[in-house]
C-alpha positions, 0 to 999 in steps of 0.5 A: 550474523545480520544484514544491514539494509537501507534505503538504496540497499532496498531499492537496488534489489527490487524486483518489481515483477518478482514482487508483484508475483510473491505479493499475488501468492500471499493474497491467495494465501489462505487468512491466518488463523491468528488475525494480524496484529497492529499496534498504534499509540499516539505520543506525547508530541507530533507522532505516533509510533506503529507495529505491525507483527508477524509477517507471516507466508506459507513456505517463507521459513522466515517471519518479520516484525516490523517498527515505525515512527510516523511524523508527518512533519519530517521528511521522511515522514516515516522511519523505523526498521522491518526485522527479518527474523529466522523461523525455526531459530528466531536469528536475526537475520536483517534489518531493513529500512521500513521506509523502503520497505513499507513503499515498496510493499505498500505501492507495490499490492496498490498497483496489484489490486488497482489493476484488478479492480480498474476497467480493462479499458481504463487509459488514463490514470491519475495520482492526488499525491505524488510522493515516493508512495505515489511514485512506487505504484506508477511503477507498479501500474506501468508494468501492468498495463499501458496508460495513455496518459498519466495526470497528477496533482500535489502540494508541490507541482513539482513532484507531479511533474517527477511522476512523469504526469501532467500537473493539475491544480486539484483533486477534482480536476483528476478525478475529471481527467482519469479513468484511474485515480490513486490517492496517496496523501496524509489528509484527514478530509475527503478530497472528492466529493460523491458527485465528482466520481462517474460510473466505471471510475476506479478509486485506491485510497491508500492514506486511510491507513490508520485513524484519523486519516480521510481521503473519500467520503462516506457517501461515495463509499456507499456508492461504490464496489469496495474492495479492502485487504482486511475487512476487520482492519479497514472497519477499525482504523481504514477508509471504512471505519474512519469514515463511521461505515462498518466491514460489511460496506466491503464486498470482499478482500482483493485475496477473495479476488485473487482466489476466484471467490469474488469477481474483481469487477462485477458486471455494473457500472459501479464505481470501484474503490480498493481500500488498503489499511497494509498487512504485516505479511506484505512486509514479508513478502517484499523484504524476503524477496530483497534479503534473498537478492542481496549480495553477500559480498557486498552487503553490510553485516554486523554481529548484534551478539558480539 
């Protein structure tokens, strides 16, 4: 039998202190033997279409595989569906909505890793996007720490003003405002120059996440202490690679952070920057916690075999 899950489904069960929690143990998790495997393939219109496979923890006796349609046109730009699938059986046992799935995962190890990397007196925190991704790693970050003030700026003034931030008129004008900057847009440009970035600042790139996709420039990456979450990944199709810079640009992995093998800041006044591409296992972590929440009595569940 398969649990149905979609978007509100996701949304009621999350528990962000409790996925902030497994998200951790998976970054201290030992790398898999096995590299994680991301396949993307342009098609003949607008999209692309993305798998990421398998979704993998020590300890889980499940493992997910999951299917995206990326449109950035549509509203929402991405859809598709995470399958959690029984580990020693293969059982189906849900399908989830990745939309859901891949903003809580996603903003959720954003919040994770900014809050790591970002100076412990960084007070006021800043957003270039605030779309749903930007929203979900608000609510990270304001579990985490206290922030004085909150700014962000978008196509639409509007979202800003959702976020509960102050509206600003442009990416620069964050950067200025913010001791914490999170950019979370679909641009395929930088939208801060090096010069516009000051020692100690914070930067997480979150659009960079497949080729094409720019939102810092080489040179301030150059510049800065960068941390990713697979090097191999943000070489190939990340903030890194996109920009014609190679892994070894990366001074580590947040799971190097959170295993104690590399100072989340170390001791200079170097901007920092944390660039994420997304791994499959941080899908896992986010639909097993939700799966396990989910009342039975309440869920939708469908037999695929009958």
């Amino acid at each position: 039998m398969t649990v149905l899950l979609t978007r509100s489904d996701v949304d009621r069960a999350v528990d962000v202190d409790e996925v902030l929690e497994v998200l951790a143990e998976g970054f201290r998790a030992p790398a898999p033997a096995q590299p994680p495997l991301r396949v993307r393939t342009e098609l003949p219109g607008p999209g692309t279409a993305t798998c990421l496979m398998p979704g993998l923890l020590p300890g889980v006796p499940a493992y997910t595989v999951k299917v995206n349609a990326k449109f950035p046109a549509a509203s929402p730009a991405l859809r598709g569906v995470v399958c959690l699938h029984d580990l020693e059986t293969g059982e189906l046992l849900a399908l989830a909505d990745s939309a859901a799935v891949t903003a809580w995962r996603t903003g959720l190890a954003a919040a994770l890793g900014t809050h790591l990397l970002a100076d412990p007196d960084a007070g006021t925190l800043g957003f270039v996007g605030a779309g749903a991704q930007a929203r979900v790693v608000a609510a990270g970050l304001r579990r985490l720490r206290a922030w004085r003030e909150v700014v962000a700026t978008d196509l639409d003034p509007g979202r800003a003003a959702a976020l509960g931030a102050l509206p600003l008129e442009s990416a620069s004008a964050v950067a200025l405002a913010a001791d914490v900057v999170v950019l979370a847009t679909w641009s395929r440009r930088p939208l801060l120059r090096a010069d516009e970035v000051r020692p100690r600042q914070h930067l997480t790139t979150l659009g960079a996440d497949e080729p094409g996709k720019v939102e810092l420039p080489a040179d301030l990456l150059l510049a800065s202490r960068v941390v990713v979450d697979d090097r191999a990944l943000a070489a190939a199709s990340g903030a890194l690679g996109n920009v014609g810079l190679e892994a070894g640009v990366a001074a580590g992995t947040l799971g190097d952070v959170l295993r104690g093998d590399l100072p989340g800041r170390d001791g200079t006044d170097l901007p920092t920057v944390y660039a994420p591409v997304g791994l499959p296992w941080q899908d896992l972590a986010l639909l097993w916690t939700v799966y396990r929440r989910v009342s039975r009595a309440e869920a939708t569940i469908i037999d695929l075999l009958g």
